[in-house]
MIDRENKE-359204 format. One record per residue: residue number from 1; residue in three letters; x, y negated, z of N, C-alpha, C in turn. Coordinates in steps of 0.1 Angstrom, whole numbers. Atoms other than C-alpha are relative to their C-alpha. Layout:
% residues N
ATOM  num  residu   n.xx   n.yy   n.zz  ca.xx  ca.yy  ca.zz   c.xx   c.yy   c.zz
ATOM  NUM     Ala      X      Y      Z      X      Y      Z      X      Y      Z
...
//
This chain:
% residues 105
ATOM  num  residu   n.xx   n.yy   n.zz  ca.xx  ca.yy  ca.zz   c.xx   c.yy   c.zz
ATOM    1     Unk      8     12      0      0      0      0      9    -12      0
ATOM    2     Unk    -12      9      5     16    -32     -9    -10    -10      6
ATOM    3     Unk      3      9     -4      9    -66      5      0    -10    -13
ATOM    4     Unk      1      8      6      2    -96    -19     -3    -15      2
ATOM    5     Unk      0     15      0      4   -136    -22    -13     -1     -6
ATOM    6     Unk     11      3      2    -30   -153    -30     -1     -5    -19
ATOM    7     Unk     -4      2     11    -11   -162    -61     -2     11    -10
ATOM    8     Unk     -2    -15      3     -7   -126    -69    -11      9    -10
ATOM    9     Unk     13     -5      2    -41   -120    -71     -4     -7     -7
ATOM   10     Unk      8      8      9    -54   -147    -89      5      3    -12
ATOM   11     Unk    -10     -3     12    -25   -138   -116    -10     15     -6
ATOM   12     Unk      4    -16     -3    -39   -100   -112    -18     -2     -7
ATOM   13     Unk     12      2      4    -78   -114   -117      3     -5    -15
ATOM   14     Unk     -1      9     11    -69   -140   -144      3      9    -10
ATOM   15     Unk     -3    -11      8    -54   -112   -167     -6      7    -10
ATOM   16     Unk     11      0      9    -72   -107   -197     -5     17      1
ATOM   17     Unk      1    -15      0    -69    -65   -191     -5      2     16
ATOM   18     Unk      1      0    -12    -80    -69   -154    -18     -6      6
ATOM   19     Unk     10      5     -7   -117    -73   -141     -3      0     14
ATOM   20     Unk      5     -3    -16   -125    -80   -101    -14      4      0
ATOM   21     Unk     10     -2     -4   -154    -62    -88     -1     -2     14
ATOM   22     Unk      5      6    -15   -167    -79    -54     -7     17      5
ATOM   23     Unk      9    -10     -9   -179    -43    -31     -2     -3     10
ATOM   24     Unk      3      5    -19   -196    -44      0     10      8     10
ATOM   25     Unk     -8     -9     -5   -173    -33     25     -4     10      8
ATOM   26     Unk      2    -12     -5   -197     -5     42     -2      9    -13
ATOM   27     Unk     -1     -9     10   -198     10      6     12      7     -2
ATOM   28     Unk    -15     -3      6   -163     18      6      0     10     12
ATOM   29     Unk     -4    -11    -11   -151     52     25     19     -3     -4
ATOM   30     Unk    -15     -6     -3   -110     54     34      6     11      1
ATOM   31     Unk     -9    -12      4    -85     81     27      8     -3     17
ATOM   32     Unk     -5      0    -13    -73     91     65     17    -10      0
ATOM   33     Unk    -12      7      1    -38     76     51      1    -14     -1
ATOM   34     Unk      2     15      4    -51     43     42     -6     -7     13
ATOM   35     Unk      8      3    -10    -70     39     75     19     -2      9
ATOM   36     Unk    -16     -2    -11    -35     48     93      6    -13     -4
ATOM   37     Unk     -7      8      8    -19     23     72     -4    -16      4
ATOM   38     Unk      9     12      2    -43     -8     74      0      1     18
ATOM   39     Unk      0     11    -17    -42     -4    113     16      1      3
ATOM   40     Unk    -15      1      2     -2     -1    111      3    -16     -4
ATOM   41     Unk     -3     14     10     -5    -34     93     -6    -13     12
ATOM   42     Unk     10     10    -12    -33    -52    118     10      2      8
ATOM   43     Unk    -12      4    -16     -7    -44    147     13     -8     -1
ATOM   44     Unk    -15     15      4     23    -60    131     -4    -10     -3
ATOM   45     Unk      3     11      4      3    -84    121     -4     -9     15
ATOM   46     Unk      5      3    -18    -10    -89    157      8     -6      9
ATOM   47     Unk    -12      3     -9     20    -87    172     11    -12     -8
ATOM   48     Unk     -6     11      6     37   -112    149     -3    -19      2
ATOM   49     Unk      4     12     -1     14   -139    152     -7      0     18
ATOM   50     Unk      1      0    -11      9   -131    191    -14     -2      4
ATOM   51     Unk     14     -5     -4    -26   -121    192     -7     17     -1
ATOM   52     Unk      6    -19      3    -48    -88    196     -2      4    -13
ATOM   53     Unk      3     -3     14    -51    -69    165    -15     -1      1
ATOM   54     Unk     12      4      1    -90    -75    175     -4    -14     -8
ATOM   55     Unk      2     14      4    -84   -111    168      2      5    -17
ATOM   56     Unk     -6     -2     14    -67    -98    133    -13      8     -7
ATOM   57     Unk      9     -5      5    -98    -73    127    -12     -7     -9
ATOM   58     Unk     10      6     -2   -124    -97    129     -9     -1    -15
ATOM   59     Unk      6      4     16   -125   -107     93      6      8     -9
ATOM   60     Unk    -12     -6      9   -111    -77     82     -5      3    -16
ATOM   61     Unk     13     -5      9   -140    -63     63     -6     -8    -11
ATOM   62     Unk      4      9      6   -150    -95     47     -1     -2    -15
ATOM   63     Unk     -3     -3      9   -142    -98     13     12     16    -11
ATOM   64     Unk     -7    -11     10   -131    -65    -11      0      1    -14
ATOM   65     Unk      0     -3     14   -125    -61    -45      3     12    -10
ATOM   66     Unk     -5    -12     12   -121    -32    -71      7     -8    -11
ATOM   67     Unk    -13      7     10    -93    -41    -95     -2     10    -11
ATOM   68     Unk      3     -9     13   -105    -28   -131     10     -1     -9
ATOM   69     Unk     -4    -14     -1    -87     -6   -148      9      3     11
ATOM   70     Unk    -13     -5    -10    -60      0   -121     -8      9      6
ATOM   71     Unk      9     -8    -13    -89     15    -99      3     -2     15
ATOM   72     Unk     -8      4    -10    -71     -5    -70    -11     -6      9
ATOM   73     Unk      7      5     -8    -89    -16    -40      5    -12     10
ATOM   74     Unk     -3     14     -6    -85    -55    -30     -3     -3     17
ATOM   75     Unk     10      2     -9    -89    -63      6      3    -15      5
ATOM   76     Unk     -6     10      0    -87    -97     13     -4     -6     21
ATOM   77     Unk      4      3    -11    -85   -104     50      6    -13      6
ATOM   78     Unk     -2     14     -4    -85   -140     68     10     -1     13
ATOM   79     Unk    -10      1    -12    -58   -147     97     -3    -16      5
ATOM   80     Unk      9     15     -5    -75   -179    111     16     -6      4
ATOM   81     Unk    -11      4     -9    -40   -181    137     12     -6    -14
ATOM   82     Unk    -15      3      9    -14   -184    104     -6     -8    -10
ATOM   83     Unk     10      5     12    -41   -200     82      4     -2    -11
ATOM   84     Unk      0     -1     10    -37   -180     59    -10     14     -8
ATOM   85     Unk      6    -12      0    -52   -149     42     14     12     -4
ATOM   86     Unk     -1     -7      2    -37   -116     40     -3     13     -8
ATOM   87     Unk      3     -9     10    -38    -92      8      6     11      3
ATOM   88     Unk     -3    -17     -6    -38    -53     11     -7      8    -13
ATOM   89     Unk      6     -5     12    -39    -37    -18     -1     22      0
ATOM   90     Unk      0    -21     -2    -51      6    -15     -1      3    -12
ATOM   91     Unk     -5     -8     13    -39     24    -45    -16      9     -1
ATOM   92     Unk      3    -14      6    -60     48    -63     -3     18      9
ATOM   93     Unk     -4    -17     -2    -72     83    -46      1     -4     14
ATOM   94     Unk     -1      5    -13    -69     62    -14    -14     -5      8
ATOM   95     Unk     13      7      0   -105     50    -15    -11      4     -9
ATOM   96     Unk      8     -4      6   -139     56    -28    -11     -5      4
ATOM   97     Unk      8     13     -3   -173     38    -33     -8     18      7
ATOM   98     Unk     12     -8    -11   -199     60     -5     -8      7    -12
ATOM   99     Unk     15    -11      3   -227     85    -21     -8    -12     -1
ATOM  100     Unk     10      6     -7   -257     65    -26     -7      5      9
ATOM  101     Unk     11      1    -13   -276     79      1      7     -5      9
ATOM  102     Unk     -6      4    -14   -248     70     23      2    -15      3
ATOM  103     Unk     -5     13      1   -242     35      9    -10     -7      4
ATOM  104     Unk     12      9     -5   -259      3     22     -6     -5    -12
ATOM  105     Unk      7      3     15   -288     -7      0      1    -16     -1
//
């Protein structure tokens, strides 16, 4: 999983071979390694800017994207304390959109 600048992404959208899809974030299920990973990330992140990774959670969920064709999953999370946002990008095979019965309507 790789981190990214806000630059990054916009480069990444803008891209004539590249479409963003906005997902809800209870549609999306996690690959156990990506879960591991993303709270690996909230605690350094936590501990960097000298708050609880709760405080780092908050907005974790907030905005997500699907990155067309890569099949890459955007997550774009807010850091109020560094004000700034934080990009987290989950590869492929790392993620998946829910069942509809399970997804929210």
């Amino acid at each position: 999983m790789n981190t990214n600048t806000a630059e990054d992404i916009t480069r990444q959208v803008e891209h004539e071979d590249h479409a963003a899809h906005r997902v809800h974030p209870w549609d999306v299920e996690f690959s156990r390694s990506a879960m591991i990973t993303i709270g690996s990330a909230v605690k350094q992140i936590a501990a960097h800017l000298g708050v609880s990774p709760k405080a780092v959670t908050k907005g974790m969920f907030g905005e997500m994207y699907w990155m067309e064709p890569s099949n890459r999953l955007m997550l774009v999370i807010p850091v109020p304390k560094a004000e700034a946002d934080m990009f987290v990008e989950i590869p492929e095979g790392h993620w998946q959109i829910r069942e509809r019965n399970q997804a929210t309507q």
